[in-house]
N, C-alpha and C positions, 0 to 999 in steps of 0.2 A: 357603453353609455352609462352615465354617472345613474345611479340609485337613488342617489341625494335627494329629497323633495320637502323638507322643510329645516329651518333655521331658527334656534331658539336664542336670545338671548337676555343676560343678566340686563339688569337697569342701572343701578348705579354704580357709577363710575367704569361701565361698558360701554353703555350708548349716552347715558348723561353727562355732565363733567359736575356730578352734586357732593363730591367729598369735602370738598372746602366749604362747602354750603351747611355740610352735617356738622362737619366741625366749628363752624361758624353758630351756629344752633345751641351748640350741647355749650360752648363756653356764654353768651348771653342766657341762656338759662340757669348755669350753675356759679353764675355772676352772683346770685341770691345768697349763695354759701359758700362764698368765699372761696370758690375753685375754680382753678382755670388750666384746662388740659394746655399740653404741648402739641404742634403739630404732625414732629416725628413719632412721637410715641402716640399720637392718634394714628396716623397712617401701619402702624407696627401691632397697634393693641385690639385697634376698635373698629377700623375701616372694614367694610364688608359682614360685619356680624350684628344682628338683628339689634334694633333700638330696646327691645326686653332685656336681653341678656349682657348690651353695655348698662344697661340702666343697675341693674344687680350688682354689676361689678363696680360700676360708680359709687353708689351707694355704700358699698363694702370697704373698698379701698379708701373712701374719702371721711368714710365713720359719719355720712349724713344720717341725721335722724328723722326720714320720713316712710313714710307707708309706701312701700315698692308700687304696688297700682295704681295710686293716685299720683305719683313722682310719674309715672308714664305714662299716665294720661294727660298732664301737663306738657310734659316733653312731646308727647307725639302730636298737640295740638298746636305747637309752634311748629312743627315742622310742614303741616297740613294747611296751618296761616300761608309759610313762608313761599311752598308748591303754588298756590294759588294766587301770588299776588308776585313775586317773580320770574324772573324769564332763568332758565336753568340753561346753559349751553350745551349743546352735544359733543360729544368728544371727537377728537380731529376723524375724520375722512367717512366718520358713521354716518351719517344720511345719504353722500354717494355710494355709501355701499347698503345701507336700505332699501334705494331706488333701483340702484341697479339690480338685484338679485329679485325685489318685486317685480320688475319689468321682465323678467325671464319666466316669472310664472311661479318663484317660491313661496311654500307656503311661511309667514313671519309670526314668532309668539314672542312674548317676554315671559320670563319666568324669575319670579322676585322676589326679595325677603321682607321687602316693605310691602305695608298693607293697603287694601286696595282703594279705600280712599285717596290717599297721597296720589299714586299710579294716574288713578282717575284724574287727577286736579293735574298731573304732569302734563298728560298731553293731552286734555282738554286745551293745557295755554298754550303747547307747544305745536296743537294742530298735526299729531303724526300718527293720532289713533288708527287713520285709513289704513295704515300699512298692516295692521296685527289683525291675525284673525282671530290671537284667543292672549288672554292676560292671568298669567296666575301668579296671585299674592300670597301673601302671609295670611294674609283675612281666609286663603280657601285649603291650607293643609294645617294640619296638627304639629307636623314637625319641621322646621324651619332648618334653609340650609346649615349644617353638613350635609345631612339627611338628602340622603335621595327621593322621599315621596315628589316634595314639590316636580322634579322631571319626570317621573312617573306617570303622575295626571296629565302633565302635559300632554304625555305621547300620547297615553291613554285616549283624550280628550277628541286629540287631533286625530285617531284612529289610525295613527301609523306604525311602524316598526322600528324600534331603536336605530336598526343600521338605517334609516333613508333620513337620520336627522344629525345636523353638525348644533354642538351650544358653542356658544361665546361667553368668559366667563373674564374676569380682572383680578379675584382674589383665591387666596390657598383654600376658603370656607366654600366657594362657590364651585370650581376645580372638584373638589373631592366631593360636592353634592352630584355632578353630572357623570363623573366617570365614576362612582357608584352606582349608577341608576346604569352602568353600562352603554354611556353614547360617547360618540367621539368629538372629544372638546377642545378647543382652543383656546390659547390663554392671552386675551389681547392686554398689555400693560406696556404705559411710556416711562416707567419709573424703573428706570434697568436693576437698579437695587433690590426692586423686588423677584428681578426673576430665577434667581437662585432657589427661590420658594416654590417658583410656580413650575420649573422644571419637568414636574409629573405627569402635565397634561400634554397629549399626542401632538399640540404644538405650539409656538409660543411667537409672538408678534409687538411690535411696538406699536402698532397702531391700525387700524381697519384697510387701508393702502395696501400696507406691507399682505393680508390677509387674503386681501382679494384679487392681488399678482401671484402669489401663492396658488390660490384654487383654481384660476385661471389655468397657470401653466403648466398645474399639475393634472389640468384636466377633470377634476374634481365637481364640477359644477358646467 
């Protein structure tokens, strides 16, 4: 009998479909200064790592001259607008597999590099808070994925043992935050391009379907 008894997963771009949404974001705000990212080299440079530490590299690369905190306090309050007055879509076969594995009894977290306001404003619109029994953001660790803390607390929180928990992850930043914290991760991603990258994590999926024929028939769950 499976061990397995809770399921953490990343937020964006794992259960949401909000990358084109961030990238949508960062180019209307740096409309101001005359830059406008690409969308390949957004998905390449910038997708999955913390709105601080693109902010920095924006700033640096593009030779803006503004006050790093205040340039992210602007940016992160458009993004916090955009959560709350938008519908964000989930990514393919993620809520049948939310329901499903709720309805068996698993325990559900998110663990996420955006902060908790934004999370909050998510699914407040999107109505799927019932499913998560605990949320940790950027607002509640110090060190933001690579970094292992953030799954750390998690298990901590939830008071279980690394091995009784699977993560769900989409990016190389998020991958190496989970299997540092030593839990066994999955790499769900529909962008085959990227999976060259993602290769390191114990297994890799195009989409939530593929995941949970997987754990099924592997008996896993």
């Amino acid at each position: 009998m499976s061990n397995i008894k809770a399921l953490l997963f990343d937020l964006d771009g794992t259960l949401i479909d909000s990358e084109k949404f961030h990238f949508d974001c960062w180019n209307e705000f740096l409309s101001q200064y005359h830059v406008a990212l690409d969308f390949k080299d957004w998905l390449s440079n910038y997708a999955g790592i913390p709105l601080p530490q693109n902010a920095k590299t924006i700033i640096g690369k593009f030779k803006i001259e503004e006050n790093l905190e205040e340039f992210i306090e602007k940016r992160e309050q458009l993004t916090y607008d955009g959560f709350r007055t938008k519908d964000i879509a989930l990514m393919p076969f993620a809520l049948d597999f939310i329901e499903y594995f709720y309805d068996k009894g698993l325990t559900l977290a998110v663990v996420t590099a955006s902060p908790r306001i934004d999370v909050e404003a998510v699914f407040e619109r999107n109505g799927l808070a019932k499913y998560f029994s605990l949320f940790i953001t950027r607002t509640d660790v110090s060190k933001s994925k690579p970094d292992p803390e953030s799954y750390n607390i998690c298990v901590e929180k939830l008071g279980l043992q690394k091995n009784e928990c699977i993560v769900f992850e989409d990016t190389v930043n998020g991958v190496k935050s989970a299997m540092a914290a030593g839990i066994t991760t999955y790499a769900i991603q529909n962008n085959i391009r990227a999976h060259q990258k993602l290769k390191m994590a114990d297994q890799l999926f195009l989409n939530f379907s593929h995941a949970k024929s997987y754990i099924l028939d592997q008996g896993i769950l």
